[in-house]
C-alpha positions in Angstrom: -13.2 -2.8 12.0 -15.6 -1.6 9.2 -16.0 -4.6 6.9 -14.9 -4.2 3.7 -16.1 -4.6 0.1 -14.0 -6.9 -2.7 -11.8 -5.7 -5.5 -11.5 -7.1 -8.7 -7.7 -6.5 -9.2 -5.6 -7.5 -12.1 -1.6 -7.6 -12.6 -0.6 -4.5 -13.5 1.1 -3.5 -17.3 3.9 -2.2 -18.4 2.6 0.4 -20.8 0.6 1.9 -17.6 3.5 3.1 -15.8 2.4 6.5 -16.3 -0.7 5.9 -15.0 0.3 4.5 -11.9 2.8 6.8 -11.2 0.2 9.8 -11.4 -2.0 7.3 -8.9 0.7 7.2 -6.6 1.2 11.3 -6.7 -1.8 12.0 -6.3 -2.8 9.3 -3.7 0.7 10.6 -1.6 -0.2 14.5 -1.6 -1.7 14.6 1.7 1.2 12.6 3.0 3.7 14.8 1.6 2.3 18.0 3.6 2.5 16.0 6.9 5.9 14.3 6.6 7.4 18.0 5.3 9.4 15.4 2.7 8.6 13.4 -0.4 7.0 10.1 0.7 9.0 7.0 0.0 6.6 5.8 -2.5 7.2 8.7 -4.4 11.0 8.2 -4.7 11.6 5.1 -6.7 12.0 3.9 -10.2 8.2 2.5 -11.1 10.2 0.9 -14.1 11.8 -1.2 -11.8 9.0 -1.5 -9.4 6.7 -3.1 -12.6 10.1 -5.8 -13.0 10.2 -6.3 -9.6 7.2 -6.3 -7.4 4.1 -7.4 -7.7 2.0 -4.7 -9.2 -1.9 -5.0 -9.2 -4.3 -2.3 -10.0 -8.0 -1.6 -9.6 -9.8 -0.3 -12.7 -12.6 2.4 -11.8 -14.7 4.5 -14.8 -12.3 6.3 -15.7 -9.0 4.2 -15.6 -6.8 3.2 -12.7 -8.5 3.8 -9.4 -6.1 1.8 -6.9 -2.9 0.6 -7.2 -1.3 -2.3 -4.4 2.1 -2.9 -4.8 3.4 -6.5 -2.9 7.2 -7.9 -2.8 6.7 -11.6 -1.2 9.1 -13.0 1.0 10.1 -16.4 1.9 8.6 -16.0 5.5 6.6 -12.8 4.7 4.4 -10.8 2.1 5.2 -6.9 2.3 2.8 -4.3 1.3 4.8 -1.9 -0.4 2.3 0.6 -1.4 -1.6 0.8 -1.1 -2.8 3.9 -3.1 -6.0 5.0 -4.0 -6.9 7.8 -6.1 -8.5 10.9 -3.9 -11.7 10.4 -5.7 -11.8 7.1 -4.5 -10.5 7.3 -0.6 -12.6 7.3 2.2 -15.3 4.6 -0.4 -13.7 1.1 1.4 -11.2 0.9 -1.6 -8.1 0.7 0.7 -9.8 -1.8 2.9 -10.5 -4.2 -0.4 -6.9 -3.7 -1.3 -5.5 -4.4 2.0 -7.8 -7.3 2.5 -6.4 -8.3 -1.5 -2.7 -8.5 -0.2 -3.7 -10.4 2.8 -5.7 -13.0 0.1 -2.4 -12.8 -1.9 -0.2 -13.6 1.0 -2.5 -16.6 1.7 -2.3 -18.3 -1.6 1.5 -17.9 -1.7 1.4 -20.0 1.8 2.6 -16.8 3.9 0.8 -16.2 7.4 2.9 -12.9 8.0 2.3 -9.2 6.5 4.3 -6.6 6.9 4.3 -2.7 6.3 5.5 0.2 7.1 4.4 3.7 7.1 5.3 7.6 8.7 5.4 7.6 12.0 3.7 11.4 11.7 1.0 9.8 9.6 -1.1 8.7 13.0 -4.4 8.8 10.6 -2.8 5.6 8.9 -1.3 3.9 11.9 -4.5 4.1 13.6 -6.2 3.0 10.0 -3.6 -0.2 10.2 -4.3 -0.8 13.8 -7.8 -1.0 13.3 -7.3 -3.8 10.7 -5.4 -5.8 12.9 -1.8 -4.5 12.4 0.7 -3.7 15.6 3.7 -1.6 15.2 7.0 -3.6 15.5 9.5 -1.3 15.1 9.9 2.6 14.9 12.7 3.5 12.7 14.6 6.8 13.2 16.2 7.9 9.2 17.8 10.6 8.4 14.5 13.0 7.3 11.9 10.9 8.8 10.6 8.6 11.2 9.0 5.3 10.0 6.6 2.8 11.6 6.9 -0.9 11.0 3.5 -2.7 11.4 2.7 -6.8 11.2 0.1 -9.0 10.8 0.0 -12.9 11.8 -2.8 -13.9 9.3 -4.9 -16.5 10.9 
C-alpha cells in the first residue's frame, strides 16, 4: 500500500450543499459509465445527508476538493462516500480521506469500518483491498450488484 499524505478536513456547512453535490457528480461520472445506472451516491437528499451524516470536506485552491461522508455506528464507522474531485484523483487525496475516516472511527472508540461499493467497479475493490479492506458480502439489487468491504482497525 502506497503511503499516504494527511488532510486537513473540516465539518462540512450547510450553505455548501451545492458545492458538494457538484463534487459528488463529478467525482461519480466515471462510475456511472461502468455501473450503466446512477451511482448510489448520486441518489440521495444531500439536505438530509448534511443533518444526518457526518460531512467533512477538504478545501483545495479553488474550493472543495474532497468530500468524506461517515454515519457512526454503535459497533461500527461506515464510509458512506469518499469523493474527490477529477482534478484531484490519482494525487493520494482518497488515501488521506480514507485514512481520515479510519482516524475518525478511532476517536469515536470504533475498531470496525465498513463500506461498500459496485461490484463492476473492480478498480475500487482492488483500490480498498489494497488498503486493508476484504469483501464481506456481495449484494445482488435490483439494477446492480454491490460489494460490502470491512476493516478491523488495529
Amino acid at each position: 500500500m502506497a503511503s499516504t499524505q494527511k488532510v486537513a478536513l473540516r465539518r462540512a456547512r450547510a450553505d455548501e450543499r451545492r458545492a458538494i453535490e457538484a463534487l459528488q457528480r463529478a467525482a461519480y461520472a466515471r462510475n456511472r459509465t461502468l455501473l450503466g445506472v446512477e451511482p448510489l451516491p448520486l441518489l440521495v437528499d444531500y439536505g438530509e445527508i448534511l443533518r444526518t451524516m457526518e460531512t467533512w470536506v477538504a478545501d483545495g485552491a479553488s474550493g472543495i476538493e474532497g468530500v468524506l461522508i461517515l454515519e457512526p455506528h454503535p459497533d461500527h464507522m461506515l464510509i458512506w462516500s469518499i469523493a474527490s474531485d477529477p482534478s484531484a484523483q490519482s494525487k493520494g487525496l482518497g488515501g488521506a480521506l480514507l485514512a481520515a475516516a479510519e482516524d475518525r472511527a478511532r476517536a469515536l472508540g470504533l475498531n470496525e469500518m465498513r463500506l461498500y461499493t459496485g461490484t463492476v467497479l473492480t478498480h475500487l475493490v482492488d483500490w480498498y483491498r489494497r488498503h486493508g479492506y476484504s469483501v464481506s458480502q456481495i449484494e445482488q439489487l435490483p439494477d446492480r450488484s454491490v460489494t460490502h468491504m470491512t476493516k478491523l482497525l488495529p
